[in-house]
C-alpha angles and dihedrals in degrees: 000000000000125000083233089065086138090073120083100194136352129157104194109199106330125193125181116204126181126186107249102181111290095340128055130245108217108198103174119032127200090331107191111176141160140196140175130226108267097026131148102213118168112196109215126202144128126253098292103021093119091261092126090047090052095047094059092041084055091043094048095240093117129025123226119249087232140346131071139281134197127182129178089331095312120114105227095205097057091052126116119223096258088043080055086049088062101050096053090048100049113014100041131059108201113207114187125206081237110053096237089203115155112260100214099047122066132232088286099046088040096054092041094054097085088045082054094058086044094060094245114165124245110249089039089050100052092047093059091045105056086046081057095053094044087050105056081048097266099120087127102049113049096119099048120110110235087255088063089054137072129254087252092053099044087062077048096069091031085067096045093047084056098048091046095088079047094227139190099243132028105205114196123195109201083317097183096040092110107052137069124263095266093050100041091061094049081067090043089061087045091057095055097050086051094056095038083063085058094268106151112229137208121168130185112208141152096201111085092220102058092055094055091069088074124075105235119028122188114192116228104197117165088353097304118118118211136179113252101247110245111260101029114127144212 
């Protein structure tokens, strides 16, 4: 743990550099940002911007070159890789534009997955799977394979399955990318339920409107992050 554990989440100062033959590609480039426990932040950016690159630095799925970051009191960078394990197990949820729910399980088998990997009991995992179900609105469908369900349930299930481990931080990558308009903004409406009971939010989007659902958007163009200016609209 970090001496700064009063912190939820701070990145000081990121870049990003990958080896590109003899030269260097530098995606994000001196990255500083903050954000409070409970927060709604949307990240917006084009195709190529380094949003995917931020997103797994947040996720710890890939480590900065330089820079620091700070999640929930533990110093990244001082973690081991089964310390980072952990992190992405239990502190992160992790929500896909394409839902990446198991074919072959249905609503129940697929939220209790990550509960499995974290040693959870059965009975105990079932029962928190099936709150989570009932809680994103799928209390009539636990027991329905992902072929039997809509787009728009099937990211159902993909955002139970994330809050399952209850973590810290839901990290949404273009999480309504897949679905049509009507639907998009159900899980808009989800999401904000989900922040309004005190879930901190981060999601990673291209389309202007989306972002605007959260309460709080920062713009990543070229690998430089900056703070959306008050006032300016959709």
């Amino acid at each position: 743990m970090s001496e700064n554990n009063g912190i939820f989440f701070r990145m000081s100062d990121i870049f990003k550099v990958y080896p590109l033959g003899e030269e260097e590609a530098v995606v994000l480039k001196g990255v500083s940002l903050d954000i409070q426990r409970g927060e709604y932040l949307s990240v917006l950016g084009p195709s190529g911007s380094g949003k995917s690159t931020l997103m797994n630095i947040i996720g710890c799925l890939d480590s900065p070159t330089t820079g620091e970051y700070i999640l929930n009191g533990s110093l990244i960078e001082d973690l081991t890789e089964q310390e980072l394990a952990r992190i992405r197990s239990r502190e992160v949820g992790f929500i896909f534009q394409n839902s990446q729910i198991l074919p072959r399980m249905d609503a129940m088998k697929n939220v209790e997955l990550p509960l499995i990997y974290a040693g959870v009991r059965p009975r105990e995992r079932a029962r928190r799977a099936e709150e989570m179900l009932v809680k994103v609105g799928l209390k009539e469908r636990l027991h329905y394979r992902p072929n039997m369900l809509s787009g728009g349930q099937q990211q159902r299930v993909a955002i139970a399955r994330a809050l399952v481990t209850k973590p810290t931080l839901l990290l949404a990558d273009e999480p309504t990318g897949a679905l049509d308009q009507t639907t998009g903004a159900q899980i808009m409406a989800l999401f904000q339920e989900l922040n309004n009971d005190g879930n901190t939010i981060i999601m990673i989007t291209h389309d202007l409107k989306v972002a605007k659902n959260a309460h709080r958007v920062v713009h990543i163009i070229d690998g430089v992050l900056t703070e959306e200016k008050e006032g300016v609209s959709a």
